[in-house]
N, CA, C and O atoms as a printed pandas DataFrame, in Angstrom:
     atom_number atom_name residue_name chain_id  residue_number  x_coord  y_coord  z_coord
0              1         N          UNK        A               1    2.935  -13.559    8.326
1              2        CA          UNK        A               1    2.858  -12.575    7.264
2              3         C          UNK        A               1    3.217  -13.244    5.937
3              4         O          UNK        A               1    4.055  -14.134    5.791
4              5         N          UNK        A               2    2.472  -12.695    5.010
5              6        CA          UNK        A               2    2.731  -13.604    3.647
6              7         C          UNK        A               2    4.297  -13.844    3.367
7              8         O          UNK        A               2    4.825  -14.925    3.109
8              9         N          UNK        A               3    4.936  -12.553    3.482
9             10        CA          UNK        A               3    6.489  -12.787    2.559
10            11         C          UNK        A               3    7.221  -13.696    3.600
11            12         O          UNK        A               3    8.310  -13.966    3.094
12            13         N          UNK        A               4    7.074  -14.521    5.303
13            14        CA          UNK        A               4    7.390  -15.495    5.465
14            15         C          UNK        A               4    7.452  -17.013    4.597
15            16         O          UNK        A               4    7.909  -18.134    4.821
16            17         N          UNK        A               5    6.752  -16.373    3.545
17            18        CA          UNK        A               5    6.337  -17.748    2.655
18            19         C          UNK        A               5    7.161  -17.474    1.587
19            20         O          UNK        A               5    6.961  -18.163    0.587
20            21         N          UNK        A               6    7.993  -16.688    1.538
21            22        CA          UNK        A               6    8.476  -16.633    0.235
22            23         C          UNK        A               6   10.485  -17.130    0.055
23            24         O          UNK        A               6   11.487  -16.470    0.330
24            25         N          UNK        A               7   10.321  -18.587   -0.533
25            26        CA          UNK        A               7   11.444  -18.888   -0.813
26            27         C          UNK        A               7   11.289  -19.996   -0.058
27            28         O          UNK        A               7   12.386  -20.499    0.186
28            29         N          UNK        A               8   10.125  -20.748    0.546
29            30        CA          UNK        A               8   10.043  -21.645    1.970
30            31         C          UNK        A               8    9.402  -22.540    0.572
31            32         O          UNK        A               8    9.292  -22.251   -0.620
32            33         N          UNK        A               9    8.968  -24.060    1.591
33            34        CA          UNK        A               9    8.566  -25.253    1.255
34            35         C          UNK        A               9    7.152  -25.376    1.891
35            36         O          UNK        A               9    7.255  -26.261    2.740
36            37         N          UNK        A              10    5.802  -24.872    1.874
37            38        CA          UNK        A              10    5.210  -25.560    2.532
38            39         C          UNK        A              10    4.336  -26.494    2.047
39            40         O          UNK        A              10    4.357  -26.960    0.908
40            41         N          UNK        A              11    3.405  -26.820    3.104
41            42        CA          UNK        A              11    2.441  -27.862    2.908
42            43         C          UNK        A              11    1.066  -27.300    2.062
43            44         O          UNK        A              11    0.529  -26.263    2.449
44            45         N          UNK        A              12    0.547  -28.021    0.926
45            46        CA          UNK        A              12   -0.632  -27.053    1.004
46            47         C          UNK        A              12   -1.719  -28.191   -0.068
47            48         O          UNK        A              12   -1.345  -28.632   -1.155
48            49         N          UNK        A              13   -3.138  -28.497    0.597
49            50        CA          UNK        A              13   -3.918  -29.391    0.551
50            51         C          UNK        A              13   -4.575  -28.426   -1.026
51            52         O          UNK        A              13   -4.491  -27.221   -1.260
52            53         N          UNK        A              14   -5.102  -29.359   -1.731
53            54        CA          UNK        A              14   -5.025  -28.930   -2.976
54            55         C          UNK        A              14   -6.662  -29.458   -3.566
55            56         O          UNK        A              14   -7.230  -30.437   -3.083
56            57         N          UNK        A              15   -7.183  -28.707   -4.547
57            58        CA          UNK        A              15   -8.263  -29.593   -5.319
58            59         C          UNK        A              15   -9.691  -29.600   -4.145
59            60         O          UNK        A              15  -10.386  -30.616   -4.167
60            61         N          UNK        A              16  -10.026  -28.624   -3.295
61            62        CA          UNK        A              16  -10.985  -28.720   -2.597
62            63         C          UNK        A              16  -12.353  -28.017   -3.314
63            64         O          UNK        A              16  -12.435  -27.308   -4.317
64            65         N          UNK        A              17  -13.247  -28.440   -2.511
65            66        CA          UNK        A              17  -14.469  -27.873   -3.335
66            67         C          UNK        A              17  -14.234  -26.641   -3.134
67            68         O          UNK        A              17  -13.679  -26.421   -2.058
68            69         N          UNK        A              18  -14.565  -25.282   -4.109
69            70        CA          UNK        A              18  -14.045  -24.048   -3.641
70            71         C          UNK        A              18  -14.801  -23.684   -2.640
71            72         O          UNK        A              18  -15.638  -24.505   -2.264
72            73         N          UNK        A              19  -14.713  -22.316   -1.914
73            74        CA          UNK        A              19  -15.703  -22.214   -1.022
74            75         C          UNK        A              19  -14.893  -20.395   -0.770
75            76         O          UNK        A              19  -13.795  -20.013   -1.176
76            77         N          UNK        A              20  -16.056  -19.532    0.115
77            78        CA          UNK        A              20  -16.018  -18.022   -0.341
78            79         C          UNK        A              20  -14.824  -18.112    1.125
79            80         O          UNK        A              20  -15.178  -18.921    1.982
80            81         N          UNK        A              21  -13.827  -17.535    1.341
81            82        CA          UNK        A              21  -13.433  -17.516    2.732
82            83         C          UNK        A              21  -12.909  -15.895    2.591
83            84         O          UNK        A              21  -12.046  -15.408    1.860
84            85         N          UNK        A              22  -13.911  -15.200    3.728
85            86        CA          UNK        A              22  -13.522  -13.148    3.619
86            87         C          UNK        A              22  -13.226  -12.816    2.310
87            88         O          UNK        A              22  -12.270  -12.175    1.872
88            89         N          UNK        A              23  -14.410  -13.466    1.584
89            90        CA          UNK        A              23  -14.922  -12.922    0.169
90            91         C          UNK        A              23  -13.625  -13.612   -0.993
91            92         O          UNK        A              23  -13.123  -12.794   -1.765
92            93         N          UNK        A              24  -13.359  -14.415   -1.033
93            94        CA          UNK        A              24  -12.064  -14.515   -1.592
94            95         C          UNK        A              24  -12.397  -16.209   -1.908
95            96         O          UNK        A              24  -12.823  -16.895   -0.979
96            97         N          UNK        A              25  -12.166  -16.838   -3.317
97            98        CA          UNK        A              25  -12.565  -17.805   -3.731
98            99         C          UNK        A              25  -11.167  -18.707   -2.915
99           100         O          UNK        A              25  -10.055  -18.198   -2.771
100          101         N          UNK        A              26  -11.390  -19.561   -2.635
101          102        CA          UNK        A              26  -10.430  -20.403   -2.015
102          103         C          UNK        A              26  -10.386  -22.218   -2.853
103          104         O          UNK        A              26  -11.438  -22.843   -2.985
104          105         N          UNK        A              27   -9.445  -22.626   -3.178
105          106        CA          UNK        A              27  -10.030  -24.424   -3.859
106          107         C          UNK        A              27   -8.633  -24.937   -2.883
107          108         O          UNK        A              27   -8.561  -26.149   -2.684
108          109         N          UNK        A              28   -7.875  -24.324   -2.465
109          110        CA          UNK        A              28   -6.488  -25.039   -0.994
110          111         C          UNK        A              28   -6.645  -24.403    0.014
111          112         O          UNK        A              28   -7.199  -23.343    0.305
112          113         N          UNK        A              29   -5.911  -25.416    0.701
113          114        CA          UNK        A              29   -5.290  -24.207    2.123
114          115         C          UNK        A              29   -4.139  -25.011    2.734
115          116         O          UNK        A              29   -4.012  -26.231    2.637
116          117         N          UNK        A              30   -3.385  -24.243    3.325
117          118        CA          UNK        A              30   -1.821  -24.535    3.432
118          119         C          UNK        A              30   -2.140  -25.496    4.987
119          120         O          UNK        A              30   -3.151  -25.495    5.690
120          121         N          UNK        A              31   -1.099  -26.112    5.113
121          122        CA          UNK        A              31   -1.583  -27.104    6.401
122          123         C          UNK        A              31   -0.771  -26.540    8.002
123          124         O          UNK        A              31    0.428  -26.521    8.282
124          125         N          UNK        A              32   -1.456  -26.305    8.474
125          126        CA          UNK        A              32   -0.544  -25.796   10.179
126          127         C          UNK        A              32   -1.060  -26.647   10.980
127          128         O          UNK        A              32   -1.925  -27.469   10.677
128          129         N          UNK        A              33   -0.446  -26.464   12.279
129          130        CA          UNK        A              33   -0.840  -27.185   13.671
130          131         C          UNK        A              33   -0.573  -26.231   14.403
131          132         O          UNK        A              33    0.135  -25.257   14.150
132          133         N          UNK        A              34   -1.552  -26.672   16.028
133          134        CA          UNK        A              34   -1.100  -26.142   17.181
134          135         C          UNK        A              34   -2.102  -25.855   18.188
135          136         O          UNK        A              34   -3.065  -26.545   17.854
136          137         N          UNK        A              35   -2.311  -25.410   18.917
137          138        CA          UNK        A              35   -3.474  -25.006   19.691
138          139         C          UNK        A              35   -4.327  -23.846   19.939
139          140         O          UNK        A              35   -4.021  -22.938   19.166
140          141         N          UNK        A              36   -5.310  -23.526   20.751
141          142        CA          UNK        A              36   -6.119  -22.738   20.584
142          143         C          UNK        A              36   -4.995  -21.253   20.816
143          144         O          UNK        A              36   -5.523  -20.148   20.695
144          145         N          UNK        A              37   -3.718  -21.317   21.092
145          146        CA          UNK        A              37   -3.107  -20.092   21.204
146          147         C          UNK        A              37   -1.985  -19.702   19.972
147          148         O          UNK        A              37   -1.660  -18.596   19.542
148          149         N          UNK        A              38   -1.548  -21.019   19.599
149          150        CA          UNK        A              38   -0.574  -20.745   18.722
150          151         C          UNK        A              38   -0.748  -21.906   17.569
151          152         O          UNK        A              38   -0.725  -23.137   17.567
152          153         N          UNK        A              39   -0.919  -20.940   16.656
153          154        CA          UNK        A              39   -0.770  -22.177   15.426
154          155         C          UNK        A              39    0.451  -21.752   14.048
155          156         O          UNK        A              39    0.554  -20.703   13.412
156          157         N          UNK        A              40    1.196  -22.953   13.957
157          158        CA          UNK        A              40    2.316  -22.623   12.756
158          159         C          UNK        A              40    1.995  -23.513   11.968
159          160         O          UNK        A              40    1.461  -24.614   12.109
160          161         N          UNK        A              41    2.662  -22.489   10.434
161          162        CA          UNK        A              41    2.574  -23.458    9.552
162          163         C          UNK        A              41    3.511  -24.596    9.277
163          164         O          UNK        A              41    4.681  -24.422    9.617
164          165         N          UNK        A              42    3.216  -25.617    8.772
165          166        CA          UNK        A              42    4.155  -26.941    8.693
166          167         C          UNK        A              42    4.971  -26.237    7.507
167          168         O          UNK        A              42    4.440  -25.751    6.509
168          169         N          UNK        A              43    6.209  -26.257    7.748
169          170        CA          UNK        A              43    7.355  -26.141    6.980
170          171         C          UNK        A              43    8.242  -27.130    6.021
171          172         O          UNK        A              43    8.601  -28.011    6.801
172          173         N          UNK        A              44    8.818  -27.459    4.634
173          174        CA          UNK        A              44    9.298  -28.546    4.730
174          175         C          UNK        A              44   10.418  -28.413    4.566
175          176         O          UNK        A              44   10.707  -27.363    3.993
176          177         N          UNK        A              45   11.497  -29.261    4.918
177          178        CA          UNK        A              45   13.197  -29.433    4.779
178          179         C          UNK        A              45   13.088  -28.396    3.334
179          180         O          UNK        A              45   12.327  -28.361    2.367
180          181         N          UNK        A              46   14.315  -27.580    3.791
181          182        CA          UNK        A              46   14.563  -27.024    2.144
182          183         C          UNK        A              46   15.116  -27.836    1.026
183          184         O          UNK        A              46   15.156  -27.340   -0.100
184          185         N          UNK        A              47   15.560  -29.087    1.253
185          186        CA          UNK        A              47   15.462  -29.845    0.103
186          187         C          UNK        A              47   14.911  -31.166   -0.258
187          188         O          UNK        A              47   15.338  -32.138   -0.882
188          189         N          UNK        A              48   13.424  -30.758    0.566
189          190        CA          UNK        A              48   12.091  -31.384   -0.124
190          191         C          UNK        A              48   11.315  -30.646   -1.757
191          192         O          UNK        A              48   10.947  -29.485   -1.939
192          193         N          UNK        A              49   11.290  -31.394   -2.375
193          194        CA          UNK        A              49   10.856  -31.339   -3.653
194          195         C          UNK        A              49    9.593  -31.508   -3.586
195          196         O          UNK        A              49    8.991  -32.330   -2.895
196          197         N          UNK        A              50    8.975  -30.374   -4.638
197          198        CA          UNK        A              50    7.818  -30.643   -5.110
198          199         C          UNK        A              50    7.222  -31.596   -5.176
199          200         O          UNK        A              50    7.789  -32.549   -5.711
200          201         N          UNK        A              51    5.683  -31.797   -4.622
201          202        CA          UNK        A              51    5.202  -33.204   -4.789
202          203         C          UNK        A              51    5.445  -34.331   -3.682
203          204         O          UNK        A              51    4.804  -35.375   -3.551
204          205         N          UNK        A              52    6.665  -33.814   -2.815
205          206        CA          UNK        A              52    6.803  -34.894   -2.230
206          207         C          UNK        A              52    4.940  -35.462   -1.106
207          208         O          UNK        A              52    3.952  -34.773   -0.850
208          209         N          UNK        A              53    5.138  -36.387   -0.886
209          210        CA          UNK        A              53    3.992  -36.851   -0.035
210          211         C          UNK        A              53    4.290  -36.615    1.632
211          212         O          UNK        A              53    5.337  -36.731    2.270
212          213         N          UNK        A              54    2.968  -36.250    2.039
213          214        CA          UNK        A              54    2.991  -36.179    3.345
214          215         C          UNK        A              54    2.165  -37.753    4.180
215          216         O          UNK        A              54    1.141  -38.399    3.955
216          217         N          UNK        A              55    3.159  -37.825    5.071
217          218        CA          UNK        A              55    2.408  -38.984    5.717
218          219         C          UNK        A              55    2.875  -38.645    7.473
219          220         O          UNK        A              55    2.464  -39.377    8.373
């Protein structure tokens, strides 16, 4: 649910070609894992800073 996201760190891929997703202009999307039953979003340490890099 969205307000899980609120006050959190996540991951989120940036600068994509836009594209329509359930009518709704999209240019990111936040990064998760998991399998065909469960997928979460990648979370980061709460005192990861902006910008940091993912590797």
């Amino acid at each position: 649910a969205p307000e899980e996201l609120l006050g959190r760190t996540i991951v989120v891929v940036a600068n994509l070609k836009p594209a329509k997703l359930m009518g709704i202009e999209s240019q990111g999307m936040v990064l998760a894992a998991g399998d065909k039953d469960v997928v979460s979003l990648l979370f980061l340490p709460d005192d990861a800073l902006p910008g940091t890099k993912v590797k």
